[in-house]
C-alpha positions in Angstrom: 0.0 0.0 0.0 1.3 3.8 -0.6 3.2 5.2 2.0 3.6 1.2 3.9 7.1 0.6 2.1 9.3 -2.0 3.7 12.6 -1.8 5.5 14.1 -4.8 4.8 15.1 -7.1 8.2 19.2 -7.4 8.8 18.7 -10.9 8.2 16.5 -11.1 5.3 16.2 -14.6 4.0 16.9 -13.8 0.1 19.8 -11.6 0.5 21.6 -14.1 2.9 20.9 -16.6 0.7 22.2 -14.6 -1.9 25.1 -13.9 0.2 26.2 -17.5 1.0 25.8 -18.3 -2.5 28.0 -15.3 -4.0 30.5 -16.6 -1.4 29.9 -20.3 -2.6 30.8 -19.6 -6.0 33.8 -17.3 -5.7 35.4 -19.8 -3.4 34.5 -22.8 -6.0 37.2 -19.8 -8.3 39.5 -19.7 -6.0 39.5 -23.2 -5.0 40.1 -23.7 -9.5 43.1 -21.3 -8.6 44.7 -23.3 -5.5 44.3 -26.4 -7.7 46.2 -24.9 -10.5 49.0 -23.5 -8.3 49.2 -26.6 -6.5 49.9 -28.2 -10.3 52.4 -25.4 -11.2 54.1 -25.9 -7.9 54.7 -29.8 -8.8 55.8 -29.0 -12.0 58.3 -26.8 -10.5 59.8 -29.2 -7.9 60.0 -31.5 -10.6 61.9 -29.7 -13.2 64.2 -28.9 -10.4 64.9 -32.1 -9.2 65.6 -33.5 -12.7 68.2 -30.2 -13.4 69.7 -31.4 -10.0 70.0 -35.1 -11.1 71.3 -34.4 -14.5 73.8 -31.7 -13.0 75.3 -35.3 -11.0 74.2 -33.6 -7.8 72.1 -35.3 -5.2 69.2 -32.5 -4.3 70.9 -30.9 -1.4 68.8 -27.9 -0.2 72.6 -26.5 0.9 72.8 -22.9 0.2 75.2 -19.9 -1.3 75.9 -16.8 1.6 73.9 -17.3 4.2 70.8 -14.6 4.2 70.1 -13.4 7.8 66.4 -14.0 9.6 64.1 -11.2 9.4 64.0 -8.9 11.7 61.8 -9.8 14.8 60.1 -6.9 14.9 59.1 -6.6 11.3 57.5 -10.5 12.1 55.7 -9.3 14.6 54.6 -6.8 12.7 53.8 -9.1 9.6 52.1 -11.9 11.0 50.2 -10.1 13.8 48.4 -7.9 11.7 48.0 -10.5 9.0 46.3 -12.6 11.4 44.1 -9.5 12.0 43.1 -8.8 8.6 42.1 -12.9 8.6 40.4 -12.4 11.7 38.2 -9.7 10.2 37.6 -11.5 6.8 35.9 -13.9 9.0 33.9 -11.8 10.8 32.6 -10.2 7.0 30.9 -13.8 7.2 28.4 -12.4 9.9 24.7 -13.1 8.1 24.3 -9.8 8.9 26.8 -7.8 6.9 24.6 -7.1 3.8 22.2 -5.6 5.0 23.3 -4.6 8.9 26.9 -3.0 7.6 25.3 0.1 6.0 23.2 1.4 8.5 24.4 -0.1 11.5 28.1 0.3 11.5 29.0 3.1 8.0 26.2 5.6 8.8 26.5 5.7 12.7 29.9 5.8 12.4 29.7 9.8 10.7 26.4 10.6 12.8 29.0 12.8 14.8 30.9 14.1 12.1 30.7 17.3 9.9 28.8 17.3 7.1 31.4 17.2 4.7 32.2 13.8 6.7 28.7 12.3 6.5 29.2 13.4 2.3 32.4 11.2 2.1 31.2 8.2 3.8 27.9 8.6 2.2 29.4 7.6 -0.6 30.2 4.0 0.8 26.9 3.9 2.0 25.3 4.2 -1.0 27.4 1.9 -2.4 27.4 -0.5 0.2 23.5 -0.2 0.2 22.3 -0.6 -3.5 25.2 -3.7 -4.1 25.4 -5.3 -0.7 25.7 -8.9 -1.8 28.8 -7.8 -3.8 30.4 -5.7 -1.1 29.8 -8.1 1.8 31.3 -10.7 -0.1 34.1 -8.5 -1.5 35.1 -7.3 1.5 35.2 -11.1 2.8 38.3 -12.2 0.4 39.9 -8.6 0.2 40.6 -9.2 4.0 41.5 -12.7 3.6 43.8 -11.9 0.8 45.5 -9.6 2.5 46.4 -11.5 5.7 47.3 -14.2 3.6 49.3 -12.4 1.7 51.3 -10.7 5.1 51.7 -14.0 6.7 53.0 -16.3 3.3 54.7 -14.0 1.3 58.1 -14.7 0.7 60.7 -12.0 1.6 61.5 -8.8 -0.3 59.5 -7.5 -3.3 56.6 -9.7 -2.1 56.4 -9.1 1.3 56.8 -5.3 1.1 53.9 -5.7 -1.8 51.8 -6.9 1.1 52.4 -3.8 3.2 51.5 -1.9 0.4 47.8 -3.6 0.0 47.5 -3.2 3.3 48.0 0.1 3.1 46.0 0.2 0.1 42.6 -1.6 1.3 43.1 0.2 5.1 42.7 3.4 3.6 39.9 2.9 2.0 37.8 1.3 4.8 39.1 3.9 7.3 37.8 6.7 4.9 34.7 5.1 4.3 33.9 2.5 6.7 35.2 4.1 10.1 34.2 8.1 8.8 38.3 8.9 9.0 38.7 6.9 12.8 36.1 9.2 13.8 38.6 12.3 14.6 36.6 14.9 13.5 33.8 13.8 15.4 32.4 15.0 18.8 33.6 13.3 21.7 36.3 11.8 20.3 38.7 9.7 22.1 41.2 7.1 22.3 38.9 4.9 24.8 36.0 5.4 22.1 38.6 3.9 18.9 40.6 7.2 17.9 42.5 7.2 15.2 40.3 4.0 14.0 41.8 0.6 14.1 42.4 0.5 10.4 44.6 3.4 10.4 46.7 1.4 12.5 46.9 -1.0 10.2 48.1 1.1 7.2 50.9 2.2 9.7 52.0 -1.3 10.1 52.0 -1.7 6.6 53.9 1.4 6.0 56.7 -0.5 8.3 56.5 -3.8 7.0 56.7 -1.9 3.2 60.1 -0.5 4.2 63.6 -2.4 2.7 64.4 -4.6 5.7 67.6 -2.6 5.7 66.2 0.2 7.6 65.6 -2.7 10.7 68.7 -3.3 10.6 69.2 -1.7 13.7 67.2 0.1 16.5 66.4 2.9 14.3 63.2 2.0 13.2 61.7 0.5 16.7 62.4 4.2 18.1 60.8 6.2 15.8 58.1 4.1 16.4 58.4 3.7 19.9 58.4 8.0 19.8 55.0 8.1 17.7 53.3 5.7 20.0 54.7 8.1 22.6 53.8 11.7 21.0 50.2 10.0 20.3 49.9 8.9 23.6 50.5 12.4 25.2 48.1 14.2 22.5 45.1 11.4 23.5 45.7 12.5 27.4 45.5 16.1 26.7 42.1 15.2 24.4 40.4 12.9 27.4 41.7 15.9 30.1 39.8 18.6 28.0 37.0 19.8 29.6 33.4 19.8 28.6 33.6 17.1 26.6 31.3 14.6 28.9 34.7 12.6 30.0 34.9 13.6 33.8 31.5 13.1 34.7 29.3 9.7 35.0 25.7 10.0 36.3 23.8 11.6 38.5 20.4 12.2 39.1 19.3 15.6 36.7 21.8 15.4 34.9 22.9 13.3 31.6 25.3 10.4 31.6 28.7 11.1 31.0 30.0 10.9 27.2 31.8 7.3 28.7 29.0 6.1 30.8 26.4 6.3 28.2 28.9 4.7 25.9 29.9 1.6 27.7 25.9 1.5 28.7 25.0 1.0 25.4 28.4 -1.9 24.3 26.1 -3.7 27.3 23.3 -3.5 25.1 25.1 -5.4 22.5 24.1 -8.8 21.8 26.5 -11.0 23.3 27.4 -13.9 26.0 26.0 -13.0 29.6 28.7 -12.9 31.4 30.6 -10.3 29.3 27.7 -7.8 29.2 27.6 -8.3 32.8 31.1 -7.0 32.9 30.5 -3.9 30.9 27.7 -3.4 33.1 29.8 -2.9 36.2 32.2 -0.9 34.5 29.4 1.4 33.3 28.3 1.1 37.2 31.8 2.7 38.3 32.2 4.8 35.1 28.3 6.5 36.9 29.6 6.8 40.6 33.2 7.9 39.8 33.8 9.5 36.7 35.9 11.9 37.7 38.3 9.5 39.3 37.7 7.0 36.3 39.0 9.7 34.3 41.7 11.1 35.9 43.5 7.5 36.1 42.9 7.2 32.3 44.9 10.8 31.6 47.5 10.1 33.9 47.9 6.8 32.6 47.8 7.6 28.9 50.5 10.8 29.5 52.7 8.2 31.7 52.7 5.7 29.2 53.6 8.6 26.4 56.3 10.3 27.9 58.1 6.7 28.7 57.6 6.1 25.3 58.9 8.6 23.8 61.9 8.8 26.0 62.9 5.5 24.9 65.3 5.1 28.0 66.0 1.2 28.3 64.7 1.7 32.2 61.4 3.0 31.4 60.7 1.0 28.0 59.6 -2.5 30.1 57.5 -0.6 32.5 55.6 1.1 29.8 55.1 -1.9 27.4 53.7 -4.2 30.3 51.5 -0.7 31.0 50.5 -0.2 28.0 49.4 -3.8 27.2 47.7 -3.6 30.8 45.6 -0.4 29.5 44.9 -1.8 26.4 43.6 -4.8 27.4 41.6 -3.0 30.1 40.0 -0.8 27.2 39.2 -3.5 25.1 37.4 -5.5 27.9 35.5 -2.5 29.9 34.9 0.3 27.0 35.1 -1.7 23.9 33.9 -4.8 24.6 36.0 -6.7 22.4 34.6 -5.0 19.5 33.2 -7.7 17.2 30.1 -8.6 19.2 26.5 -7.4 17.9 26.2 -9.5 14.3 27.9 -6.4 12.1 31.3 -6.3 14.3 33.9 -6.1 11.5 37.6 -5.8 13.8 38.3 -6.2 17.3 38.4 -2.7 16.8 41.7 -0.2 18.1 43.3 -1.7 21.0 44.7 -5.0 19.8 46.6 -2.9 16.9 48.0 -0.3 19.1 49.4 -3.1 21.5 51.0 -5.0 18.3 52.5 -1.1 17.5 53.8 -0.8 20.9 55.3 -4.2 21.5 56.8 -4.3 17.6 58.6 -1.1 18.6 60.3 -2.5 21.3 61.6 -5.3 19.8 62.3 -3.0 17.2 64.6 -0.7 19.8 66.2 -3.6 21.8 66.6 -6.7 20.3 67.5 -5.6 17.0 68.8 -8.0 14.5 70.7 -11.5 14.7 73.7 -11.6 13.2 74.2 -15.5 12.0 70.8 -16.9 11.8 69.6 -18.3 8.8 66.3 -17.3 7.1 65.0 -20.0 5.2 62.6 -17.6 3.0 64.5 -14.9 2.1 66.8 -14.6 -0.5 66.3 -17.6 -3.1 69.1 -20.0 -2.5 71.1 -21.8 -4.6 71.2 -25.6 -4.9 74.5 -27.7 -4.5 75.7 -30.7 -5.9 78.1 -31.3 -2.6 77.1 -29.3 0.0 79.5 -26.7 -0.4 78.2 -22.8 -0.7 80.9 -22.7 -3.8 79.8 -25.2 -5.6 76.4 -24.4 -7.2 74.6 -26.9 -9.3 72.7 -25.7 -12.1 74.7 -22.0 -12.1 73.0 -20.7 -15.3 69.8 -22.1 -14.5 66.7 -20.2 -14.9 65.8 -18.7 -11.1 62.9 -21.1 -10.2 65.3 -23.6 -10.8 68.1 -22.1 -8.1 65.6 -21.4 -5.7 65.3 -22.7 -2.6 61.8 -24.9 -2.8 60.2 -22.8 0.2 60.7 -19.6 -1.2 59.0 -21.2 -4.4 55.8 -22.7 -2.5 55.4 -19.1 -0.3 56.0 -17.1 -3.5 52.6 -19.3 -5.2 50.9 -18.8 -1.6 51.5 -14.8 -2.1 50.4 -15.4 -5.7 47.2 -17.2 -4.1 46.5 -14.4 -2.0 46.3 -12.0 -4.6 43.8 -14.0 -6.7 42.0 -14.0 -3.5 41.8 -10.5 -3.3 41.1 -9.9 -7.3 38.0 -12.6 -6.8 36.5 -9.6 -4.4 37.8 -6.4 -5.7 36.8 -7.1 -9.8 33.0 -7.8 -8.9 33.3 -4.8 -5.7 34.8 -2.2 -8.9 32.0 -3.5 -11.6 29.3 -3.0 -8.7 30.8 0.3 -7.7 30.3 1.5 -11.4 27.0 0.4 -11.8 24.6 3.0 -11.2 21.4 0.3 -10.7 20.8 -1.1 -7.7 21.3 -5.2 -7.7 17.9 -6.5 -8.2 18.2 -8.6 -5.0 16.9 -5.9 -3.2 13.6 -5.6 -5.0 13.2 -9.3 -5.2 13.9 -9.5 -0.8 11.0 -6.1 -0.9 8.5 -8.2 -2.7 9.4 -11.5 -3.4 10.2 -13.6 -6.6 7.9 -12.9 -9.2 4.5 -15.4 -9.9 5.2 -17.2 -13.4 1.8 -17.6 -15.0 0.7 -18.1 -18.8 -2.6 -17.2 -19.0 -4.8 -15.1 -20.9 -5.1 -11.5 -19.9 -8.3 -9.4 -19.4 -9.3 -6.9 -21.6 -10.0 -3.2 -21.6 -11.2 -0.3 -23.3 -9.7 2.9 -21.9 -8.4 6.5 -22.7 -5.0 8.0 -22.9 -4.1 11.5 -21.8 -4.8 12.6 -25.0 -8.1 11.1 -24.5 -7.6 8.4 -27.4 -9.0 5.2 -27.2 -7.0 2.4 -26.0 -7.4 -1.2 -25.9 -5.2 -4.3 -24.8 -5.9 -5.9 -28.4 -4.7 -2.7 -29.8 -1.2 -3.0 -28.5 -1.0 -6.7 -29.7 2.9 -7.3 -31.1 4.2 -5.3 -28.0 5.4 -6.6 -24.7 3.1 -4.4 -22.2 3.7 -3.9 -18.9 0.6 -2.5 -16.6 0.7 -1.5 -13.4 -2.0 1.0 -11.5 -1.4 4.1 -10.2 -3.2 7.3 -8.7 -1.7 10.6 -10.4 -2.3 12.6 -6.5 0.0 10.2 -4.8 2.9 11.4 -2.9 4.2 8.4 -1.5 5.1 5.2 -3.5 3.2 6.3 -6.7 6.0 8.7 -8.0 8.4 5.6 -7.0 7.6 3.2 -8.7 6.8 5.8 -12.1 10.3 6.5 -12.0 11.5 3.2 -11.6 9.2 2.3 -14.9 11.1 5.0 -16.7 14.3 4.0 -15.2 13.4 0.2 -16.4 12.6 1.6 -20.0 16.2 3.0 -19.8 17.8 -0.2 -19.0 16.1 -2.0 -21.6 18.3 0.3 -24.1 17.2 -1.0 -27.8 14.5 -3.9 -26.6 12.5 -0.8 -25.1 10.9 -0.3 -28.6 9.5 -3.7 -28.0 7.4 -2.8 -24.8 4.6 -0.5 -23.9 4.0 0.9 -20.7 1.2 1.2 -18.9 -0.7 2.7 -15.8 -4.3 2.3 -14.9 -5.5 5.5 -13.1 -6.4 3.8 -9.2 -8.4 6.2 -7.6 -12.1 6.9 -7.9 -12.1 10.7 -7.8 -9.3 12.4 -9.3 -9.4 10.4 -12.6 -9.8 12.7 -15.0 -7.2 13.5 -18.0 -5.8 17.2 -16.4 -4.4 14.8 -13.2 -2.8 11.9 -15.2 -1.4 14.6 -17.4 -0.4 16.6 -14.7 1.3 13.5 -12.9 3.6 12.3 -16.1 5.1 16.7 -16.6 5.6 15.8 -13.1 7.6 12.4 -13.3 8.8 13.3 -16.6 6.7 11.0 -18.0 5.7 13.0 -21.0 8.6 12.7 -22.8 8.7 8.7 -23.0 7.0 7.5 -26.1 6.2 4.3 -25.0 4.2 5.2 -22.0 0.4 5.7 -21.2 -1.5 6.6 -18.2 -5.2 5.5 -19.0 -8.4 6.5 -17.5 -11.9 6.2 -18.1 -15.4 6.2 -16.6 -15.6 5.1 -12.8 -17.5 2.1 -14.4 -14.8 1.4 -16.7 -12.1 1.9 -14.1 -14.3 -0.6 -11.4 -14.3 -3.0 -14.1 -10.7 -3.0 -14.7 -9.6 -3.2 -11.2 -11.9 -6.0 -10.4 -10.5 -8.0 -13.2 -7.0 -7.7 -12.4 -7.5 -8.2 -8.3 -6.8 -4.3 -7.5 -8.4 -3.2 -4.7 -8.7 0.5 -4.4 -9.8 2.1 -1.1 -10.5 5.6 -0.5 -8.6 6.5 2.4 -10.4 8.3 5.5 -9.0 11.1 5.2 -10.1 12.2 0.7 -8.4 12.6 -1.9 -5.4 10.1 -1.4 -6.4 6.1 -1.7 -5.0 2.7 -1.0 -4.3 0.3 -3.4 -2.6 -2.8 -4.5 0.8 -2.2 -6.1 0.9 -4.7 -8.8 2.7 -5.2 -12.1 1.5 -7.4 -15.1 4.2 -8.2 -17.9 1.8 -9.3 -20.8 4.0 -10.8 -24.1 3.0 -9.9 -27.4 0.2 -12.4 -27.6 -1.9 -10.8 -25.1 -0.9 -13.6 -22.7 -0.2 -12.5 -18.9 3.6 -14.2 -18.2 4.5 -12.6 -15.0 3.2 -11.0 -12.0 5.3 -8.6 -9.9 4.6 -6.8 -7.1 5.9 -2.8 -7.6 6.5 -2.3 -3.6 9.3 0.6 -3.8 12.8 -1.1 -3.2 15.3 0.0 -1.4 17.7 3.4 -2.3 16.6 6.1 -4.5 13.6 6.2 -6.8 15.8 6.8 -10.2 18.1 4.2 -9.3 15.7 1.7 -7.6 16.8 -2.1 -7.4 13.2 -2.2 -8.9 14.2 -1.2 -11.9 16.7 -3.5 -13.0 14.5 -6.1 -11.3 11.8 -5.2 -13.4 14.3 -4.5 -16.8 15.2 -8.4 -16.7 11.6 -9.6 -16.3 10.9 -7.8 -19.4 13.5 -9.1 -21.2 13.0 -12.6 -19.7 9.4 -12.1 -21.4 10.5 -10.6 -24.2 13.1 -13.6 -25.5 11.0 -16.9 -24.4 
């Protein structure tokens, strides 16, 4: 009925389905690319062992100079955010990212903001919103690729490549997806997430895209260990400020602290018992001591910064084991653990800044060993006795010198790209699609009713007040829908996503006629339909009419097609059914569509490319 559309449900049973099948069938792709690596990868071994046997040596794995082990920092920085972007692939999974991303994690997360903020990020939403099977699903194997990629990928060019895609991909979800951290929104702070987990993220990658020279010594790990520090010291001056809600909970007449009413509603979050009952005391202590809650949190955030940044051997233990502490704490109390809820996409900011933190140390003491081997970094050369100066196949081409585990991490890292091409290609073809997917439509009002049956006639008028019958437009694909030309609710929608349909159908269009039935008793006349299609800019589309006719000619009409038209209490206005009838050129009625407005904007309706290959499904069988 006009003005009843439907929100569509987080979980809505044809766009998860959709979902878990998109997923299905990209992972059948990549599983066609594991199998053909895994084929390239034999071939490989093979062709080197029979270059080893007929160069008389005896496979060996011995190697030329020794390379040394990456440093330990770097690793931690590698593998621990790599496990992260895996970790968050996996919660893209949720059900409820398709629908439940958009509006419960993109748009609240620029409520705050300034406009110019929302403007950005509503950018994602839209996207997000009219293609959200694709960009769920997208965003599942970008974020697998990538921590794939930083775990497996075989020293130098390739695993500085996958600090570069980290940086890459984190950008673009902090821009979008996290409204830039949420700095230039109100109440900002480092409890609440500030500068956005993902932004940590490109930083790690930034560091794990430098030559492994520069960790060659403590160099690196300070100049980390400083930035930690100086950020540190800038989020204790931001929580100390006052009037921004930080230094009072709740008390009776007055409202809850910017923190209380924060970790009141992560209680809220669906989740097990026993954590929300943890929250809940925080939020307890937060609302009785606030000011005290507070004031530990600056002192301890400026403590931490200043050891930091010092980087004096003394102080740097203290502060790691104190920083991890706070960390953790934040995580627990304020964030609660971030991925609860069903549309949790990261742990959210803690668990990155404590990787930061503890890779700078390493960084700044341990440094680099000086005689370890690293059995994936430079690709080593096989020999026929053992002896570094004595290499087997010396002109042979590099797969064929390389050690066999730098081969099988370099078609890994190759793996992980594909991975990350099987959701980017279909996220870029989505993002340049200006139509909605049709799922939406199809979730709004269901899959369409397949009928062949013969369809009633009428005799009507156009708005130029020519006769029209349904035998007269015999040899034309018609589609007829019924509309009330005062509308101001669904009506105009679903006009526009008619013309927009027309559109889509690009050269079959001069194949199809379209056509509304005037649905209302009293404002049927010619001067409204008329007045409706200037409106809707209907008037210029040659194969549209909008037919009236007597009220005896209209009743019989609606009570042959199943319309029922009420007039609503209150005049002029009516309810009625919002159907849509695609008749092929033999009069016969194919399909039967209901025209409830989908989702996004009226010109660029999910409807309308819903209702676009209905047509053409009608017009070609």
């Amino acid at each position: 009925m006009p003005g009843m559309t439907t929100h569509l449900q987080t979980k809505n049973a044809v766009v998860v389905s959709a979902f878990h099948s998109a997923l299905v069938h990209q992972f059948l792709l990549i599983a066609l690319a594991v199998v053909a690596l895994w084929v390239v990868w034999n071939a490989l071994r093979s062709a080197r062992y029979r270059r080893t046997v007929a160069g008389g040596g005896s496979g060996a794995a011995a190697t030329g100079p020794v390379p040394l082990a990456e440093p330990p920092a770097r690793r931690v920085l590698r593998v621990g955010f790599g496990l992260l972007w895996v970790l968050d692939g996996l919660l893209q999974l949720q059900a409820g990212m398709p629908l439940g991303l958009s509006t419960g994690v993109l748009q609240p997360s620029a409520d705050s903001s300034p406009t110019w903020v929302q403007h950005v990020v509503g950018f994602g939403v839209t996207l997000w919103s009219d293609h959200p099977v694709q960009a769920a699903a997208a965003a599942v194997w970008i974020q697998l690729g990538i921590g794939v990629l930083l775990i497996f990928a075989p020293r130098g060019r390739w695993s500085r490549f996958s600090g570069v895609a980290s940086v890459g991909w984190g950008l673009v979800v902090w821009v979008f997806g996290e409204a830039f951290g949420g700095i230039f929104g109100q109440g900002a702070s480092w409890l609440m997430g500030v500068p956005g987990a993902v932004l940590l993220y490109c930083a790690a990658g930034v560091l794990v895209a430098l030559p492994e020279r520069a960790w060659s010594g403590p160099r690196v790990g300070r100049i980390v260990l400083r930035s930690m520090g100086g950020f540190f010291v800038g989020m204790a001056v931001l929580q100390a400020w006052p009037g921004r809600g930080y230094w009072q909970g709740a008390s009776p007449g007055r409202p809850a602290g910017t923190l209380t009413a924060m970790v009141g509603q992560m209680a809220q979050t669906s989740q097990p018992g026993l954590l929300a009952a943890v929250v809940r005391w925080f939020g307890r202590v937060d609302a009785a001591h606030g000011w005290a809650v507070n004031a530990v949190v600056v002192v301890l955030l400026a403590a931490v910064g200043v050891a930091l940044w010092s980087t004096s051997a003394r102080a740097l233990r203290p502060a790691l084991l104190l920083t991890v502490a706070l960390c953790v704490a934040d995580w627990v109390f304020v964030q609660d653990f971030g991925f609860f809820g069903g549309v949790g996409t990261d742990p959210n900011s803690m668990l990155p800044t404590a990787l930061l933190v503890v890779s700078g140390y390493v960084g700044a003491t341990r440094g680099v060993p000086a005689t370890t081997p690293g059995p994936e970094a430079v690709p080593a050369m096989a020999s026929t006795s053992g002896s570094a100066a004595t290499p087997a196949v010396p002109d042979g081409p590099w797969w064929a010198r390389a050690d066999l585990g730098y081969l099988t991490r370099m078609l890994v890292a190759v793996g992980a790209v594909v991975v990350v091409l099987v959701g980017a290609v279909p996220m870029a073809g989505a993002a340049a699609d200006p139509t909605a997917d049709p799922i939406l439509a199809e979730a709004v009002d269901g899959t369409p009713n397949i009928v062949n049956a013969p369809t009633p006639g009428f005799v009507l008028e156009d708005q130029s007040g020519n006769r029209v019958t349904l035998s007269g437009l015999a040899g034309r694909t018609v589609v007829l829908t019924f509309l009330d030309p005062v509308c101001t609710s669904d009506c105009p929608y679903i006009a526009q996503e008619m013309r927009q349909a027309n559109t889509l159908l690009g050269a079959d269009s001069g194949r199809v006629v379209f056509v509304a039935v005037v649905a209302n008793p009293v404002y049927r006349a010619t001067t409204f339909t008329n007045a409706f299609d200037r409106q809707e800019g209907l008037d210029h589309m040659g194969n549209w009419l909008f037919l009236t006719g007597s009220l005896g000619a209209l009743q019989k009409v609606w009570d042959d097609y199943g319309v029922l038209v009420q007039t609503a209490p209150a005049g002029g206005m009516v309810t009625h059914g919002e159907l849509a009838y695609i008749v092929d050129a033999h009069g016969r009625t194919r399909e039967v569509l209901s025209t409830e407005p989908g989702t996004g904007s009226a010109s660029y309706s999910s409807f309308s490319a819903y209702l676009a290959d209905a047509i053409e499904h009608v017009i070609h069988t």
